[in-house]
C-alpha positions as CSV (number, residue, x, y, z in Angstrom):
1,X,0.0,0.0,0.0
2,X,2.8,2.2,0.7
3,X,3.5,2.5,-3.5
4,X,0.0,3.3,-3.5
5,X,0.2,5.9,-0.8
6,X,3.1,7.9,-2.4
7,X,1.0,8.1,-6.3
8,X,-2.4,9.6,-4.4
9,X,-0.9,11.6,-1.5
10,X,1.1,15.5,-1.7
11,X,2.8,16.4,1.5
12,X,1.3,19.5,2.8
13,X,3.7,20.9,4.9
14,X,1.8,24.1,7.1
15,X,3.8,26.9,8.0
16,X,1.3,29.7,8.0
17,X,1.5,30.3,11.6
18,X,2.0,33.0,13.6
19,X,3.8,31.8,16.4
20,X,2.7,33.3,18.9
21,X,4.2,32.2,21.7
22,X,7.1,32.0,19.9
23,X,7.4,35.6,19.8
24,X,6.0,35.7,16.3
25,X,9.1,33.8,15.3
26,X,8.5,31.8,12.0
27,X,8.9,28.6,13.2
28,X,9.6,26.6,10.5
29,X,12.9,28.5,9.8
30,X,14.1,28.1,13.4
31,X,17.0,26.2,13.2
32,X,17.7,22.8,15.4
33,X,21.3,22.1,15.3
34,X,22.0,23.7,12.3
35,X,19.0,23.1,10.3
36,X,15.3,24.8,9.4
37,X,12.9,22.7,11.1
38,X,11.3,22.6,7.8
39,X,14.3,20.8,6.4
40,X,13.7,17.9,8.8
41,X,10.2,17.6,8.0
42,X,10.1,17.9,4.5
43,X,13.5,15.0,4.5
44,X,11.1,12.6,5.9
45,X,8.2,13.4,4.6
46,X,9.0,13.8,0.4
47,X,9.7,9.8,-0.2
48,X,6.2,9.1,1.6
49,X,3.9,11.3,-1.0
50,X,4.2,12.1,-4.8
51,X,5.1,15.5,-4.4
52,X,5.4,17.9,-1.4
53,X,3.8,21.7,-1.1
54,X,4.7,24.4,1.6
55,X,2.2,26.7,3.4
56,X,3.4,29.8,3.9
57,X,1.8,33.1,4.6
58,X,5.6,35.6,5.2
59,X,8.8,34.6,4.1
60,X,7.5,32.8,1.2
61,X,11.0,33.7,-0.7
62,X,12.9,31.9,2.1
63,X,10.4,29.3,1.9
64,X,10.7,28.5,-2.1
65,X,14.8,28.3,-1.8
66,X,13.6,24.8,-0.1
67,X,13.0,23.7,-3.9
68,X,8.9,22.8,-3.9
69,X,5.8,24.8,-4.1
70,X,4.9,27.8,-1.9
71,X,1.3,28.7,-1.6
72,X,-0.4,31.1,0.7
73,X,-4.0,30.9,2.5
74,X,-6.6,32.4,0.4
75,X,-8.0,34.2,3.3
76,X,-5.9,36.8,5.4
77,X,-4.5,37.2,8.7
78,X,-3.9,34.0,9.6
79,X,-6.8,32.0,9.9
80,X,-5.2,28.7,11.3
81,X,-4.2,25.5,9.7
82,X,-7.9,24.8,8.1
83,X,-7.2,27.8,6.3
84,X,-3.7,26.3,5.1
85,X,-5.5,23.1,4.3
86,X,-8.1,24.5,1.8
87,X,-5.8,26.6,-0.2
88,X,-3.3,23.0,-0.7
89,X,-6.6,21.7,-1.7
90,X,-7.4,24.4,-4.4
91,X,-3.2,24.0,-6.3
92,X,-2.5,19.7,-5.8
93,X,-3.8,17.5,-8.0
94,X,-3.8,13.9,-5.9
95,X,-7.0,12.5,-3.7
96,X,-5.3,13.2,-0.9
97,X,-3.2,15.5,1.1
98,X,-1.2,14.3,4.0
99,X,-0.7,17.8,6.6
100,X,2.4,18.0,8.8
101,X,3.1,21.0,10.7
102,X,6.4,23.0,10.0
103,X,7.5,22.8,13.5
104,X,7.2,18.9,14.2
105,X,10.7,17.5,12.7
106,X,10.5,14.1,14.0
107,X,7.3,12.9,11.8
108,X,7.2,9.1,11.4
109,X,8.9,7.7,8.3
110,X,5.5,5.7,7.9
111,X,3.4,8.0,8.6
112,X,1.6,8.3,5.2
113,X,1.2,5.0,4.3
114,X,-0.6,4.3,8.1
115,X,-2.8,7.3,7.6
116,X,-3.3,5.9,4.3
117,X,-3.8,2.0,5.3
118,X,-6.1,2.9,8.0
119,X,-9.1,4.9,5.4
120,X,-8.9,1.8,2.7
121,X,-12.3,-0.5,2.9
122,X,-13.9,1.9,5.0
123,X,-16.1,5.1,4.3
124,X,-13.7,7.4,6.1
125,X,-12.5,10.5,4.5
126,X,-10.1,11.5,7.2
127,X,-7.4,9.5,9.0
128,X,-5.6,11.6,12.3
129,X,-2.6,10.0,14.2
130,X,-3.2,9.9,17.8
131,X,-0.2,9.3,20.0
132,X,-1.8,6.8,22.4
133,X,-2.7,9.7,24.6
134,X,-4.7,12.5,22.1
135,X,-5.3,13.2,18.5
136,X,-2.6,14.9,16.8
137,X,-4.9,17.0,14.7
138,X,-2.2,18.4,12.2
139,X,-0.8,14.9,11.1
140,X,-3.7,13.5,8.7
141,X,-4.3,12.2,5.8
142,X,-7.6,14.4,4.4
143,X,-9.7,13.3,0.7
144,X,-9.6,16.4,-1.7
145,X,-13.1,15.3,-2.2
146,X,-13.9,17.1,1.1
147,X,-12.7,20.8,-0.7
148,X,-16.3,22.4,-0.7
149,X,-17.4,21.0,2.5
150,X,-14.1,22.6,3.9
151,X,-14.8,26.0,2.4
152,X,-18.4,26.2,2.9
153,X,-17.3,25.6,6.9
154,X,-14.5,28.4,6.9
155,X,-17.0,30.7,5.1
156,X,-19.1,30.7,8.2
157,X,-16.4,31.9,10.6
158,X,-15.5,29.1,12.4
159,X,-12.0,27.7,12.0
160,X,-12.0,24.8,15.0
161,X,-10.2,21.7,13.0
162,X,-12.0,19.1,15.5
163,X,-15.1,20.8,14.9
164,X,-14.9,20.4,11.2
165,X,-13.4,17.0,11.6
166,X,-16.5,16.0,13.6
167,X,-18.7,16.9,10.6
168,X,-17.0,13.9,8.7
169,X,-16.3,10.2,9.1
170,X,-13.2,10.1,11.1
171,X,-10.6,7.7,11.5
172,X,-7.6,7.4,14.7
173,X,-4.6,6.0,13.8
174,X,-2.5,4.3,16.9
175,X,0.7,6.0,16.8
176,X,1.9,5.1,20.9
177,X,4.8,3.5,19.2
178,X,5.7,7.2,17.9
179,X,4.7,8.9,20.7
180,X,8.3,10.9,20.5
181,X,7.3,11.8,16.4
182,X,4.7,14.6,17.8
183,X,7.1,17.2,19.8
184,X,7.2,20.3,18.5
185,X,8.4,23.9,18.9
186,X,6.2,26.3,20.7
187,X,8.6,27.8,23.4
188,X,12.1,28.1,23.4
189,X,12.2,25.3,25.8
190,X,10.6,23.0,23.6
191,X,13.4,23.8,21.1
192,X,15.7,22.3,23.6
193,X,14.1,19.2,24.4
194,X,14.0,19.0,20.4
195,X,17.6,19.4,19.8
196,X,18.3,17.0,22.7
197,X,16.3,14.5,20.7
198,X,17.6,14.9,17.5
199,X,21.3,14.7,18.5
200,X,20.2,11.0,20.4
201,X,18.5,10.0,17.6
């Protein structure tokens, strides 16, 4: 299924955040020893799909010297990763997109072809890793065919993932054996517990 996985899927990598509690630091251009945090993501991430797109709403030029696709969200202001995940709907041209966020560079090398494995002979249209503890919102694996229920939800004004989620057939993917795969950067702390990792790894 994997070789299956990689014709149907493009890698959506989000980095249209605002960082917030970073201090409004873009977070997938913080380095971790040495390298963009995007790097990391997109090294694991590229041989799982057919082809891999960034989300990017500043920086975009820094973003494109990465080598794939930059696209920004259709709405302004940063509207949160829905918003992310409808424009990568609107540009790729495979039934599905797999989402990572830019700040999570330990992603499972398997990670599409689970997400992927865990929709086939069901009705499902969405596939989430959960960590053994919670869902992981931001790592799924999301049909295209879902592009005007997604817009007709953000045209609303709500922007809650889970609660658009809940709207469709859902499916949790046990990732406990991955639990480490989900850190990510939102305070300089978390940067060091990253970098800690990565050097053990």
């Amino acid at each position: 299924m994997a070789g299956i996985a990689n014709k149907k899927v493009t890698g959506v990598v989000l980095a249209g955040g605002k960082a917030r509690r970073m201090g409004g630091q873009d977070k997938g251009l913080i380095e971790i020893n040495g390298k963009a945090m995007i790097a990391y993501v997109i090294r694991t991430l590229k041989p799982q799909v057919r082809e891999v797109v960034i989300n990017a709403n500043r920086n975009t030029e820094l973003y494109a010297q990465f080598g794939y696709p930059v696209f920004s969200d259709y709405l302004t202001d940063f509207q949160g990763p829905l918003a992310g995940i409808a424009a990568a709907m609107d540009i790729v041209t495979t039934d599905y997109i797999c989402t990572c966020p830019c700040d999570g560079p330990l992603i499972p090398h398997d990670l599409v072809s689970r997400l992927f494995n865990a929709l086939q002979g069901h009705t499902g249209t969405i596939s989430v890793a959960h960590d053994g503890s919670r869902l992981q919102p931001v790592y799924a694996l999301i049909s295209c065919t879902l592009r005007t229920s997604l817009r007709a939800y953000l045209t609303t004004g709500e922007r809650k993932i889970d609660r658009w989620y809940a709207r469709h057939q859902l499916t949790a993917v046990d990732f406990s054996d991955h639990k480490n795969s989900f850190m990510n950067v939102n305070t300089p702390a978390d940067k060091v517990s990253l970098a800690n990792v990565i050097e053990q790894a």
